[in-house]
LOSEVO-615493 format. One record per residue: residue in one letter; x, y, z of N, C-alpha, C, CB in turn; residue number from 1. Coordinates in steps of 0.2 Angstrom, whole numbers, m for minus. Glycine has a CB too. Example, Ala and Ser with C-alpha at 12.3 -4.5 7.8 and 13.67 -1.06 7.14 Angstrom:
LOSEVO-615493
   aa    n.c1    n.c2    n.c3   ca.c1   ca.c2   ca.c3    c.c1    c.c2    c.c3   cb.c1   cb.c2   cb.c3     i
    A      66     m28      39      62     m22      39      66     m16      39      57     m22      45     1
    S      64     m11      35      68      m5      36      64       0      39      70      m3      29     2
END
This chain:
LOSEVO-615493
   aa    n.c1    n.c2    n.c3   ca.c1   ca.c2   ca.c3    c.c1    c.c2    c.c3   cb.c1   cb.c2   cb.c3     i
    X     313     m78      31     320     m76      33     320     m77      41     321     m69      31     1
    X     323     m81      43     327     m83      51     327     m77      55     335     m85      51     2
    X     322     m74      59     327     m68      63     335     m68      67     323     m66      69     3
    X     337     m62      67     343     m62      72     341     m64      81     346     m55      71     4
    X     344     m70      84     344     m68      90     346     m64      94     344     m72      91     5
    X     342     m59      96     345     m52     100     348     m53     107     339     m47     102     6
    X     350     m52     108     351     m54     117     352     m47     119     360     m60     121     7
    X     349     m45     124     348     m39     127     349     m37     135     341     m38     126     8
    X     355     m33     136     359     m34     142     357     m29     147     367     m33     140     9
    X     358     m30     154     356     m24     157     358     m27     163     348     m21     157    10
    X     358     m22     169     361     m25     177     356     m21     182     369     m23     179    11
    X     350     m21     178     344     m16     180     337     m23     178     343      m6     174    12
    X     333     m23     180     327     m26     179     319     m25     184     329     m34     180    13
    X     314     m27     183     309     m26     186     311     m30     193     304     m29     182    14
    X     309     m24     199     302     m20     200     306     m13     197     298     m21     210    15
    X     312     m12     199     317      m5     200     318      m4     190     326      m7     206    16
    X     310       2     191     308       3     185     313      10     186     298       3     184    17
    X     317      10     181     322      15     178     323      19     171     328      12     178    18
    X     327      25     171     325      26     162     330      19     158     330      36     159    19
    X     336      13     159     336       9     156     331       6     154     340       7     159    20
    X     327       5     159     322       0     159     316       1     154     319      m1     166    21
    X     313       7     155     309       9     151     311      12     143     307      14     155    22
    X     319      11     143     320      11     136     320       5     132     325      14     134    23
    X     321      m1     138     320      m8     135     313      m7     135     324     m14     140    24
    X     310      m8     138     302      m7     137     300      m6     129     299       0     141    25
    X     301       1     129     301       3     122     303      m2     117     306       9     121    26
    X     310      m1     117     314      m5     112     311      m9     110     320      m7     114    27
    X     308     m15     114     306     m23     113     300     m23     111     305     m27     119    28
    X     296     m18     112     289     m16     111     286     m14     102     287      m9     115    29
    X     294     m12     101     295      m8      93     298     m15      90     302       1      93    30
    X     302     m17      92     307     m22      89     305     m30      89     312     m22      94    31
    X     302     m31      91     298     m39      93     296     m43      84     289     m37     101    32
    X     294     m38      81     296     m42      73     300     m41      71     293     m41      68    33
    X     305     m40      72     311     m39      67     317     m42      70     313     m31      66    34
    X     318     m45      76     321     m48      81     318     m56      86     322     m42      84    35
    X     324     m61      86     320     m66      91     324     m62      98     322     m78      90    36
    X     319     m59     101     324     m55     107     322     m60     112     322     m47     110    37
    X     328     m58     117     330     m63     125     334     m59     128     334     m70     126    38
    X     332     m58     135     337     m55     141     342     m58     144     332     m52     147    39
    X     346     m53     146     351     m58     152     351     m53     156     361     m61     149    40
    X     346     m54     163     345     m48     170     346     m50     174     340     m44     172    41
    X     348     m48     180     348     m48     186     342     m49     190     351     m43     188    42
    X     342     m55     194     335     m57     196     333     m54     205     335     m67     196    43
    X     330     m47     202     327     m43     206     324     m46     213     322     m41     203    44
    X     319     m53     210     313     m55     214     306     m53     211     313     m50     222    45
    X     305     m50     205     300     m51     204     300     m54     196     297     m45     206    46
    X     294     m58     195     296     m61     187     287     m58     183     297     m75     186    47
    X     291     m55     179     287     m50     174     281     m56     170     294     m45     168    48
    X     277     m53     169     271     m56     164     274     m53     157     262     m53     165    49
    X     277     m47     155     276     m44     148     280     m47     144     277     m38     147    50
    X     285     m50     146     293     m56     144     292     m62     145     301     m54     148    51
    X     290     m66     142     290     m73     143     296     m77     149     292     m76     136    52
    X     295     m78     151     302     m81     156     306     m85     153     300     m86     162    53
    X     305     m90     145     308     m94     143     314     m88     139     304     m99     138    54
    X     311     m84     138     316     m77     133     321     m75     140     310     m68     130    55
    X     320     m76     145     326     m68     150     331     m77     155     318     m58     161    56
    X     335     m75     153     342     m77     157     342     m75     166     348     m72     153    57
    X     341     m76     171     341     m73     176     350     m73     180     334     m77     181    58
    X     353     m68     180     358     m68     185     357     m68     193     362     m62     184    59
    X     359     m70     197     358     m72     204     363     m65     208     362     m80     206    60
    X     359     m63     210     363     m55     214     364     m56     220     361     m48     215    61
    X     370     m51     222     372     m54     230     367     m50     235     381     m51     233    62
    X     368     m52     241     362     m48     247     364     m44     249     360     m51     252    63
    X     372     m44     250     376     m38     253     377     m33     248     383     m40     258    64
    X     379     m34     243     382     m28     239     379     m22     235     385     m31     235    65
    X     378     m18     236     371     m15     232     374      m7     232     363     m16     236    66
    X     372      m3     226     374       4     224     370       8     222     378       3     221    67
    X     367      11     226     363      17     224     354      14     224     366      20     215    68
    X     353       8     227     348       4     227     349      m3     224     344       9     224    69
    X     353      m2     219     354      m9     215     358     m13     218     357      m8     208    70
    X     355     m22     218     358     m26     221     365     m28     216     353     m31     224    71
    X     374     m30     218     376     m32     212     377     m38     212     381     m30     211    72
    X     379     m40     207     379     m47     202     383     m52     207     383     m46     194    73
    X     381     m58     210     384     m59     214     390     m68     210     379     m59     220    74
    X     397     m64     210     401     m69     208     403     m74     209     404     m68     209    75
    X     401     m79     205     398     m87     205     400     m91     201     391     m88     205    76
    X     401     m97     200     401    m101     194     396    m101     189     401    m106     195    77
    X     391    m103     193     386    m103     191     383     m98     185     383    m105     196    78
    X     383     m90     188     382     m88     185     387     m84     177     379     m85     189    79
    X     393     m86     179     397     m86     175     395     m89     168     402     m89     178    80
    X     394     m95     170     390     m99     165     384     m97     161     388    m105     168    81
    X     381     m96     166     374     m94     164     377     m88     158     369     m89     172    82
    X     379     m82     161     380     m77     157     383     m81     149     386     m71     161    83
    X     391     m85     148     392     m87     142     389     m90     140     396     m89     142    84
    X     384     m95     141     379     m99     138     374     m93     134     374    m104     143    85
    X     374     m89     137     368     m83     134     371     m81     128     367     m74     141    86
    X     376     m78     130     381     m76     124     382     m79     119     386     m75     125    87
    X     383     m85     120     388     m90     114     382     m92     110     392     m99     117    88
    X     375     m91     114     368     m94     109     365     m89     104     361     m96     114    89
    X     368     m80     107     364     m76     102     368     m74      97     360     m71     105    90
    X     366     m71      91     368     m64      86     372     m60      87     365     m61      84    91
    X     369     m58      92     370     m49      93     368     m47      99     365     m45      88    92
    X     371     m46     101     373     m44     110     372     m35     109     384     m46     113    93
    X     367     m32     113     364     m24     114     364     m25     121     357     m22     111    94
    X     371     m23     126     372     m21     131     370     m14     135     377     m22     129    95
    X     366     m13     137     364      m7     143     369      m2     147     360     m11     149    96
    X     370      m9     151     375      m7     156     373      m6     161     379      m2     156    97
    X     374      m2     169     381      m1     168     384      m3     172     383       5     168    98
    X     384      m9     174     389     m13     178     391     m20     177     388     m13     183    99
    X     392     m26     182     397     m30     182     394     m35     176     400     m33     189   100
    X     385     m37     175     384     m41     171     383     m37     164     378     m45     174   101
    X     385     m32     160     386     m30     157     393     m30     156     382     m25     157   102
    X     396     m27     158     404     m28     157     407     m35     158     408     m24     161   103
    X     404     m40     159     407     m48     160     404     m50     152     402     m54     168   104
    X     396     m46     148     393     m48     143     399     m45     139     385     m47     141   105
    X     403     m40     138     406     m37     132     412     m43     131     410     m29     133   106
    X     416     m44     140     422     m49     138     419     m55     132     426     m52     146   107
    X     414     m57     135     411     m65     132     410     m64     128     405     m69     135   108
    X     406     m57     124     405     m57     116     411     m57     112     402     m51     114   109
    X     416     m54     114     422     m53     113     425     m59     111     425     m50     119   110
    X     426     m65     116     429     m69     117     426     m74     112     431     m70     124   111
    X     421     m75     111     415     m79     105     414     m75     101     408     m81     107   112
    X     418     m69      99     417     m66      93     412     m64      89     420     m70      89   113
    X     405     m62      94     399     m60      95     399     m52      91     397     m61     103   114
    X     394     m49      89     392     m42      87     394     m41      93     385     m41      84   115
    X     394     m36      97     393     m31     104     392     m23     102     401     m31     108   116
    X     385     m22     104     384     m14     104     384     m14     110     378     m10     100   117
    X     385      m7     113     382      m5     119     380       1     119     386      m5     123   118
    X     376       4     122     371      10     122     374      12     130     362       9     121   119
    X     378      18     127     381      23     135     377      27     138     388      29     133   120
    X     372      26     144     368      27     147     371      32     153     365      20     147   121
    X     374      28     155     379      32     162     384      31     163     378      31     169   122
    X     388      38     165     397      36     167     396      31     175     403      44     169   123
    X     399      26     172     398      20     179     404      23     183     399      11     178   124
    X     407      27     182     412      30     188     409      35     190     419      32     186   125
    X     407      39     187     404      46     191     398      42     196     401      53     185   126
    X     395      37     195     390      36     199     396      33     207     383      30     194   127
    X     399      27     205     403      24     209     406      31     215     410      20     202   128
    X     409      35     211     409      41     217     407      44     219     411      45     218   129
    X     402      43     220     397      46     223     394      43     229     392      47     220   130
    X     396      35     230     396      30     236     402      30     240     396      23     235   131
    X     407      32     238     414      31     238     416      36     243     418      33     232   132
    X     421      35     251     421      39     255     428      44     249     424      36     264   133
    X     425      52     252     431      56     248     438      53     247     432      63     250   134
    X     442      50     252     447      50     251     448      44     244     449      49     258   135
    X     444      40     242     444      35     236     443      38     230     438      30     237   136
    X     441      44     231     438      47     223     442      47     218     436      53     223   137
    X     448      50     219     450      49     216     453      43     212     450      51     217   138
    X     454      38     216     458      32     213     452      27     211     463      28     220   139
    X     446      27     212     443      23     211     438      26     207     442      20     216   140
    X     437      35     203     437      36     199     441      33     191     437      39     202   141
    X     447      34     192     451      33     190     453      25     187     453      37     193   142
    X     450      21     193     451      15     191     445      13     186     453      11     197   143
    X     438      15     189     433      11     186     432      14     175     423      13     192   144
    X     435      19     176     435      25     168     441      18     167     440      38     169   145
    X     445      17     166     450      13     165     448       7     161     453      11     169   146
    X     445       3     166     441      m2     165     434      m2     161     441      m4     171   147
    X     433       3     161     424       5     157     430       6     148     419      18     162   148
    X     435       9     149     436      14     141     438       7     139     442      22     141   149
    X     443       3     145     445      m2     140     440      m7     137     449      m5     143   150
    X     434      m9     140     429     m12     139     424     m10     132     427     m12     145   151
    X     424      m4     131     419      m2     126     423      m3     121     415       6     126   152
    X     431      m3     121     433      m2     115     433     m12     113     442       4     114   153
    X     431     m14     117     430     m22     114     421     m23     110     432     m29     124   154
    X     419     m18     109     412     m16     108     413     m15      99     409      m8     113   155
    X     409     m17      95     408     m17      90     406      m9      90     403     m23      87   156
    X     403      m7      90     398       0      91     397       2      97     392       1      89   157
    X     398      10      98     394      14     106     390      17     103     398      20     111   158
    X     382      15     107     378      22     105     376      26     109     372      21     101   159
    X     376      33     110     375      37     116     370      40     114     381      41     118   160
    X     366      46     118     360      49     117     362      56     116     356      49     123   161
    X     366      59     116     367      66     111     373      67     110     364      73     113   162
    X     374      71     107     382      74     102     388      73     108     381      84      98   163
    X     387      79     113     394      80     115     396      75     118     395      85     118   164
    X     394      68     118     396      63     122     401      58     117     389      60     127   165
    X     401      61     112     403      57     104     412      58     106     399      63      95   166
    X     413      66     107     419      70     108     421      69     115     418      77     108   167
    X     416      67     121     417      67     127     423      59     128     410      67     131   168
    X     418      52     124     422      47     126     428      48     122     420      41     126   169
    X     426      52     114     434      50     111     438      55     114     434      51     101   170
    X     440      58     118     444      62     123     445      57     131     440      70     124   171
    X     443      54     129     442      48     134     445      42     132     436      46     137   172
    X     445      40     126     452      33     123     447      31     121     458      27     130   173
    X     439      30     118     436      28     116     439      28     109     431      31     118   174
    X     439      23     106     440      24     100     435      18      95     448      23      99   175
    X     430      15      96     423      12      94     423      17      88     415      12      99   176
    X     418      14      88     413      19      82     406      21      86     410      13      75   177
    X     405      28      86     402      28      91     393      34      87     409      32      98   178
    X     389      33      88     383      33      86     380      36      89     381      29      84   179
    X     375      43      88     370      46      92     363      43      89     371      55      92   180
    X     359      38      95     353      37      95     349      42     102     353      28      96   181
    X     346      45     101     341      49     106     339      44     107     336      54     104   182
    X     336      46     115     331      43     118     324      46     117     332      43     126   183
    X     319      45     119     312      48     117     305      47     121     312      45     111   184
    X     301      49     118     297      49     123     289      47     119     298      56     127   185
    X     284      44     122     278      41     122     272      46     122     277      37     127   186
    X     272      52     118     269      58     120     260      56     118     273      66     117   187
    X     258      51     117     252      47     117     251      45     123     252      41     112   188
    X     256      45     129     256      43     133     254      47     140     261      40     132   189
    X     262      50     138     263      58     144     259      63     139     272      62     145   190
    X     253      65     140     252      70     139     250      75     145     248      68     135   191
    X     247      82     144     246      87     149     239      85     152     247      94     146   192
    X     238      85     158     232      85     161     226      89     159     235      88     167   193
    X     221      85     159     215      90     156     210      92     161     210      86     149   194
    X     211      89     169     207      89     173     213      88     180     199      83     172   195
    X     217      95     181     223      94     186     217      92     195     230     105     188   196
    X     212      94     196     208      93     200     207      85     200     202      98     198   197
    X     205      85     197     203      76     197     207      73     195     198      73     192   198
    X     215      73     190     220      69     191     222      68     200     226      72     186   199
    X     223      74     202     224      74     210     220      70     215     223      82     213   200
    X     215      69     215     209      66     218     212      57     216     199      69     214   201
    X     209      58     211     211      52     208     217      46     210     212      54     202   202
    X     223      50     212     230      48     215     230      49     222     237      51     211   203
    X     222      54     224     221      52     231     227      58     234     222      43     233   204
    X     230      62     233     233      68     233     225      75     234     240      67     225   205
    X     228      78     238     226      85     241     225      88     234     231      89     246   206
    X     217      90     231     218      92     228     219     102     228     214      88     226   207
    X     218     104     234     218     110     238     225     114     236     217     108     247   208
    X     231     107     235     238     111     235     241     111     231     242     110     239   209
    X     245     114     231     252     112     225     256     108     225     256     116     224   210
    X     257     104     219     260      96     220     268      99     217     255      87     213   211
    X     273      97     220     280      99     219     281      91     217     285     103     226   212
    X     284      88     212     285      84     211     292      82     209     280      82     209   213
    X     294      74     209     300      73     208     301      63     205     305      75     216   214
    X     303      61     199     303      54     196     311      52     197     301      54     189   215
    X     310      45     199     318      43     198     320      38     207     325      53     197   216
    X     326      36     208     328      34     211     329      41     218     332      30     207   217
    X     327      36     224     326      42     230     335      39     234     317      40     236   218
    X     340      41     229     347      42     232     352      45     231     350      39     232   219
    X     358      45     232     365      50     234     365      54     228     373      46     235   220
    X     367      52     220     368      53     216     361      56     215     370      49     212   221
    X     355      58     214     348      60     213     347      66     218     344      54     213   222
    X     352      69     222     353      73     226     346      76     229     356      78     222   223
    X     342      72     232     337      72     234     336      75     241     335      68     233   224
    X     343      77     245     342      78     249     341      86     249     346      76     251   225
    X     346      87     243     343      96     241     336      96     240     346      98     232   226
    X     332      95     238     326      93     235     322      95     242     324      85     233   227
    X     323      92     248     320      90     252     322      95     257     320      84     253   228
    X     329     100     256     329     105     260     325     111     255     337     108     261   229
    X     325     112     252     323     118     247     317     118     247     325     118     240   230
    X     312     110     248     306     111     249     305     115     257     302     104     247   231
    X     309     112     263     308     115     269     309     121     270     312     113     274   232
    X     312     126     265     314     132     265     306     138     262     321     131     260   233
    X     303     134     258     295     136     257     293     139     261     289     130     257   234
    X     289     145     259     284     147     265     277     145     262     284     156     267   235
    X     274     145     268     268     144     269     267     134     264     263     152     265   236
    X     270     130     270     271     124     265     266     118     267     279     122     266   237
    X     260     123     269     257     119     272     252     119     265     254     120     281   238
    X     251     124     260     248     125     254     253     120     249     247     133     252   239
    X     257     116     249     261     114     247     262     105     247     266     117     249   240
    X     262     100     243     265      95     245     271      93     241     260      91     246   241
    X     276      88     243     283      84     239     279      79     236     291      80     246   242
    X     280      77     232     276      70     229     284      67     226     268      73     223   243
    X     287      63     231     292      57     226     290      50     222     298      53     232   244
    X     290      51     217     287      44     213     295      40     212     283      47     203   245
    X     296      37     215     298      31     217     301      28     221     299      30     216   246
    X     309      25     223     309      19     229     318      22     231     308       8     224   247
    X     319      21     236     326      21     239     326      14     244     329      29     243   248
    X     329      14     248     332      10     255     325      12     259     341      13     260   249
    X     324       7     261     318       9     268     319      14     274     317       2     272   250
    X     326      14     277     329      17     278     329      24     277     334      14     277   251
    X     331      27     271     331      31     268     324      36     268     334      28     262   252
    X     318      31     263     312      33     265     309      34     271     309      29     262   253
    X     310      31     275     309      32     281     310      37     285     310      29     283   254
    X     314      38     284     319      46     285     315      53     283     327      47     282   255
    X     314      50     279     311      56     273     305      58     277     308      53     263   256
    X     299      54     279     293      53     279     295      57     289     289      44     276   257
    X     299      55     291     300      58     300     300      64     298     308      56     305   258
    X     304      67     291     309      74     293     304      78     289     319      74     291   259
    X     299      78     285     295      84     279     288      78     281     300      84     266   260
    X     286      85     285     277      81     283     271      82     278     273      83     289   261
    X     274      85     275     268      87     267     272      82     263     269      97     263   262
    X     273      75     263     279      71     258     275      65     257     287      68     262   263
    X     274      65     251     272      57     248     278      53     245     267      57     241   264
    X     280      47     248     285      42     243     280      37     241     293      38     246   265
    X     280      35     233     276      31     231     278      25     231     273      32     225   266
    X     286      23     232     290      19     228     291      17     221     291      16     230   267
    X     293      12     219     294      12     210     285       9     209     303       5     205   268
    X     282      12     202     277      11     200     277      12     194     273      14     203   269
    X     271       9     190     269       8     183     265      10     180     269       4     181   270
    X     264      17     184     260      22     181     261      29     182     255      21     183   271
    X     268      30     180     272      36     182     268      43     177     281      34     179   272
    X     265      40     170     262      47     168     255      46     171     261      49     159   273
    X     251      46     178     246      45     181     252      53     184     244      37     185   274
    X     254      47     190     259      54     193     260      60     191     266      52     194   275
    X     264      62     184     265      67     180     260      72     183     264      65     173   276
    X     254      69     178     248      74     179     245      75     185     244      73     176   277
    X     245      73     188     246      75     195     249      82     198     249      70     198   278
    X     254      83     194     260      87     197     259      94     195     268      84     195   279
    X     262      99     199     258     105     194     268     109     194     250     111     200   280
    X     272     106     198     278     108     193     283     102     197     281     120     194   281
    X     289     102     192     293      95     192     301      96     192     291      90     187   282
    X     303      94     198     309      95     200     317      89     200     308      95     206   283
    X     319      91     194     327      87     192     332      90     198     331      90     183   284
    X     333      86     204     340      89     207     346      85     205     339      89     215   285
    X     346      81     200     350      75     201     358      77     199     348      69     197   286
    X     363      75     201     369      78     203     373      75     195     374      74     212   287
    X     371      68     192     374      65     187     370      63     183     378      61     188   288
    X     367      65     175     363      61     171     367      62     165     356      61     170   289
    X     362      59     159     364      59     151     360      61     150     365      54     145   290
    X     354      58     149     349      62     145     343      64     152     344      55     137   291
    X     340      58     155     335      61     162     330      60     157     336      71     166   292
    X     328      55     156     320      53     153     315      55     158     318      44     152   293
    X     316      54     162     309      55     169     309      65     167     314      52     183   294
    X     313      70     164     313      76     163     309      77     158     318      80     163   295
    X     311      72     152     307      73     147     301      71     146     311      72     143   296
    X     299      65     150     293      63     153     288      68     154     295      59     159   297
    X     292      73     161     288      77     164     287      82     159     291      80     171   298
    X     293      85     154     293      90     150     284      88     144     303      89     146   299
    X     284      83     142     282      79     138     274      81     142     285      71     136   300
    X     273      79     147     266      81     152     264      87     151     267      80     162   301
    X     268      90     151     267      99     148     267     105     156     257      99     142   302
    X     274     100     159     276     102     167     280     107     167     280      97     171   303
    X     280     112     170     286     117     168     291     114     174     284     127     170   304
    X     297     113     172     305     111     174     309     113     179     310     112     169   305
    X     313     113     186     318     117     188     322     108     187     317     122     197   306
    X     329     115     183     332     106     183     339     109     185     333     101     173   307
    X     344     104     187     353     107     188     355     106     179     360     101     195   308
    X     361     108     178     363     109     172     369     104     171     365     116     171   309
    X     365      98     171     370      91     169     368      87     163     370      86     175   310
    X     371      84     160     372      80     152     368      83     149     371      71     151   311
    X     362      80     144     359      83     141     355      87     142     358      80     139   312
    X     351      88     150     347      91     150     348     100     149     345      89     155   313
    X     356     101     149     358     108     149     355     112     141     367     109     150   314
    X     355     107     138     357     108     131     346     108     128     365      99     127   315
    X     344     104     130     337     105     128     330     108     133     336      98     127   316
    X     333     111     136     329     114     140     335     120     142     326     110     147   317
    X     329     126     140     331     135     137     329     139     144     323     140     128   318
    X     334     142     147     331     146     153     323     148     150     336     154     153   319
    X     320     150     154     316     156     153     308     153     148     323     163     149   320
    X     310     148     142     308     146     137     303     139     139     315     145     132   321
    X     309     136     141     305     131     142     305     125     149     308     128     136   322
    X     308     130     154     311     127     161     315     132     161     313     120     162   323
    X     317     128     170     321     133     173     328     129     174     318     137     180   324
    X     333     132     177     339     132     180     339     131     187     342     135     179   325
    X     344     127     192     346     130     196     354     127     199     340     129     200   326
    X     358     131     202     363     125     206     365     121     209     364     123     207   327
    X     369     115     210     367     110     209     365     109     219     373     104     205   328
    X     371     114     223     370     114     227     368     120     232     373     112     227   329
    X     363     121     230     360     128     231     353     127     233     361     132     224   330
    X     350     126     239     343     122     240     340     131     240     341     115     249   331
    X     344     135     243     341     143     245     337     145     236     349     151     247   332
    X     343     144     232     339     147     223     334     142     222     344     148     215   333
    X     334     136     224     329     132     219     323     133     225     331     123     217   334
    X     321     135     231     316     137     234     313     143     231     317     138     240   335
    X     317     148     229     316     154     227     312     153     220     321     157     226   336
    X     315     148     216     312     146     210     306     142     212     317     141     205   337
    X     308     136     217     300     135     217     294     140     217     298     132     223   338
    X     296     144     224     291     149     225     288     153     219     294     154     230   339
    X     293     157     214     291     160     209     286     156     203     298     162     207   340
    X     290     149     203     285     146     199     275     143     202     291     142     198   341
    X     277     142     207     269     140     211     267     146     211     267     138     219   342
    X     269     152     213     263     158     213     260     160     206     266     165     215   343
    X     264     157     201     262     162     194     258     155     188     272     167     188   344
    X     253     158     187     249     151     183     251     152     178     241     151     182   345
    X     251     158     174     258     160     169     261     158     167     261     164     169   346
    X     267     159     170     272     156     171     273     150     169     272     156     177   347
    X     269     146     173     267     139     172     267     135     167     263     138     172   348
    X     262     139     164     257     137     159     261     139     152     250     141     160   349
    X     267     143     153     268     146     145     275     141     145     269     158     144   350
    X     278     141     151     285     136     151     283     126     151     289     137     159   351
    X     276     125     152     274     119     153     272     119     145     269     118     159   352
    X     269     123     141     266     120     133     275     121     129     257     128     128   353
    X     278     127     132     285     125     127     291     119     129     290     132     125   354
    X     289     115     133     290     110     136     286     104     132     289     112     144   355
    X     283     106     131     277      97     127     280      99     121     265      96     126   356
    X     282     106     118     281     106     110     288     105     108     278     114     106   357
    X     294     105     113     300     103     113     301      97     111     303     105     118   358
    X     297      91     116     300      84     118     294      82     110     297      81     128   359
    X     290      84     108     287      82     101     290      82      98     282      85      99   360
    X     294      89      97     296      90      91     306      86      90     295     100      91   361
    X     306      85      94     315      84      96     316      76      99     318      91     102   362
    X     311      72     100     312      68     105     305      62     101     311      71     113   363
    X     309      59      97     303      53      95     305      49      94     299      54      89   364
    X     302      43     100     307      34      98     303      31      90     304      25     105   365
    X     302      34      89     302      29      83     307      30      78     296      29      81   366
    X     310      36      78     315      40      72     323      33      76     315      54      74   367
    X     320      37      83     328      32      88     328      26      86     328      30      97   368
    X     324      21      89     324      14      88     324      10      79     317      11      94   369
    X     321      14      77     322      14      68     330      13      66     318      23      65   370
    X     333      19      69     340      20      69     345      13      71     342      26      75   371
    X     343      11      77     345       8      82     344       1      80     342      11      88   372
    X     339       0      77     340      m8      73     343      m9      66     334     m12      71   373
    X     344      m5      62     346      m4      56     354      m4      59     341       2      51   374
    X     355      m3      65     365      m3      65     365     m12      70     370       7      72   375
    X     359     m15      73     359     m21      75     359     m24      70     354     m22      79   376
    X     353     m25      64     353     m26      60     358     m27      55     350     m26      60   377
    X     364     m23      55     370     m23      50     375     m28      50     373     m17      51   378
END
C-alpha cells in the first residue's frame, strides 16, 4: 500500500527550537511509517541532519522583518512557487502555523483542493499585540482574528490542545470541525533528577545555589522582564542563580547579562531535559500560551511550578497540589513565591512528585499522535 504524502507546515524551524517544533519532532518520530512525510519551513540558516534535505521545502525569509525573534517569510515569486509546488505534490497538508507560510499553505490547499488540517497552537493576533504600539491594538487585533478565522474555516479540520479552545474559536466564527489532540510529553526523557548536585556540576552551574529556572523564547510575549524583576527583588540573591534556557535578540540578551549578575542565557539548545534537572524550581511568566510544553516538560522533571494563569496551564496545574500561581503582572508575589518555595525542601519535593504523576498520567504522545493520524489518515 502507497503511503500518503504528508506535507508538514510550520513558519518555525531549526536552530529556534520551540514547543511547535518539538511537537514536530515528536510527530515525525512516531509517524515516519505510516506516512512519506516532507516539510515546507522557513530557512533559518541552519540545515538539520535528522530530516533529509530532499524531504523539507526551504522558504527564503526577510532580514528586516521579524516577530518575537522569528524572521518573516519574505514575499517573492519565487517562494510563492516554491510553497504551490509543495502543495500541489502532497496528500495531506498538516499546517502548524502561525503565520504568513502557513496561512499562504491553507489558501493553496484550498485552491488545489488538498486535505488541510491545522493544529491551533497560538492566537496569532494576541502574539501580533504584543509588538504593536498601543495605539494599533486594537485594529490590528481585530484585523489579524479576521483573517486567522477566515482562513481556518478554508481548513478541512482544526485540532487544538484542550477543550475550552473547541468553544473559544466556535464563538469566534470558527465553524471547521474542530478536534482536541493533547500535546504531550517524553517522560522517558524528562525525568526527575537522581543526583541535583552533579546534574549542576555537569551543566557547570554553581552547585552551592539554587537554580530559578525558565524555558522558552527570551521576549515581549514570554514576559521575562517580570521574571527578571522578581528575581532582583530576592533577598540574599547571591545564594541564588536565574538560569534562561534559551535565545532572544542579542540585544536583548545582552541587556539581561549588564542588568542581573547571578544570570545564565544558554540560548536555544538540544538538551533542554539536561537543563531541567539542573533546576531546582521553574518559572512560567509568559503573558500568552495554549498548552506551554516547556511547563509540562519542567512539570514532567518532577519541578515544582510558579506559572500565570493563561490557556491551558490554569486548568492542569492545582494551586497548592501541584504548583503555584501567580500574577501576570506582579513581580512583588512571584518573589514572595519564589522565596517561599527555595526555603522549603518540602515544599518542593511534595509539589514537584504531583507535578511528574500529573503529566504521566494526563499527557501521553502516544494516545495524541495515535489520534492525530487516524484523522490525517481519514
Amino acid at each position: 500500500m502507497t503511503k500518503k504524502r504528508l506535507l508538514i507546515v510550520a513558519d518555525t524551524f531549526y536552530p529556534k527550537v520551540d514547543g511547535i517544533l518539538k511537537f514536530i519532532e515528536e510527530f515525525s518520530r512516531r509517524s515516519k511509517e505510516d506516512f512519506d512525510l516532507h516539510y515546507l519551513v522557513p530557512d533559518l540558516g541552519e540545515q538539520t541532519s535528522e530530516i533529509p534535505l530532499h524531504k523539507i521545502t526551504f522558504v527564503k525569509v526577510s532580514p528586516l522583518i521579524s516577530l518575537s525573534g522569528y524572521k518573516s517569510m519574505r514575499f517573492s515569486r519565487s517562494n510563492l512557487l516554491s510553497i504551490k509546488n509543495a502543495i500541489k505534490e502532497a496528500d495531506v497538508i498538516f499546517i502548524q502555523g502561525p503565520a504568513l507560510i502557513s496561512y499562504l499553505s491553507i489558501y493553496y490547499a484550498r485552491h488545489y483542493q488538498k486535505k488541510a488540517i491545522f493544529y491551533h497552537h497560538i492566537f496569532l493576533w494576541e502574539l501580533f499585540e504584543k509588538f504593536a504600539p498601543p495605539i494599533l491594538h486594537k485594529s490590528l487585533n481585530f484585523i489579524i482574528r479576521k483573517i486567522s478565522i477566515f482562513l481556518y474555516n478554508r481548513c478541512d479540520e482544526i485540532l487544538v490542545p484542550y477543550h475550552e479552545l473547541v468553544r473559544e474559536l466556535e464563538m469566534l466564527g470558527v465553524n471547521r470541525k474542530i478536534v482536541v489532540a493533547r500535546l504531550g510529553v517524553d517522560i522517558e526523557l524528562f525525568y526527575p533528577s537522581l543526583n541535583k548536585r552533579l546534574d549542576k556540576q555537569r551543566l557547570k552551574l554553581d552547585h552551592h545555589k539554587k537554580i530559578i529556572g525558565y524555558v522558552g523564547r527570551i521576549s515581549k510575549e514570554k514576559n521575562i522582564d517580570l521574571l527578571i524583576a522578581a528575581f532582583k527583588k530576592l533577598r540574599h540573591k547571591e545564594n541564588y542563580q536565574l538560569l534562561l534556557v534559551g535565545g532572544g535578540s542579542r540585544e536583548k540578551e545582552e541587556e539581561i547579562r549588564q542588568d542581573v549578575k547571578n544570570c545564565t542565557i544558554t540560548g536555544f539548545v538540544n538538551n533542554v531535559h539536561e537543563y531541567l534537572r539542573g533546576m531546582d524550581i521553574f518559572i512560567m511568566p509568559s503573558l500568552t500560551e495554549t498548552t506551554s510544553l516547556a511547563t509540562l516538560e519542567a512539570m514532567a522533571t518532577g519541578l515544582p511550578v510558579i506559572a500565570t494563569k493563561v490557556g491551558f496551564i490554569k486548568n492542569y496545574i492545582i494551586k497548592d497540589h501541584n504548583g503555584l500561581f501567580f500574577p501576570k503582572n506582579n513581580p512583588s508575589v512571584l518573589a514572595v513565591k519564589m522565596e517561599k518555595l527555595l526555603a522549603s525542601h518540602d515544599l518542593r519535593e511534595n509539589l514537584g512528585k504531583n507535578a511528574r504523576k500529573t503529566v504521566a498520567y494526563s499527557f501521553s504522545w502516544e494516545r495524541s499522535i495515535n489520534r492525530i493520524k487516524r484523522i490525517l489518515q481519514g
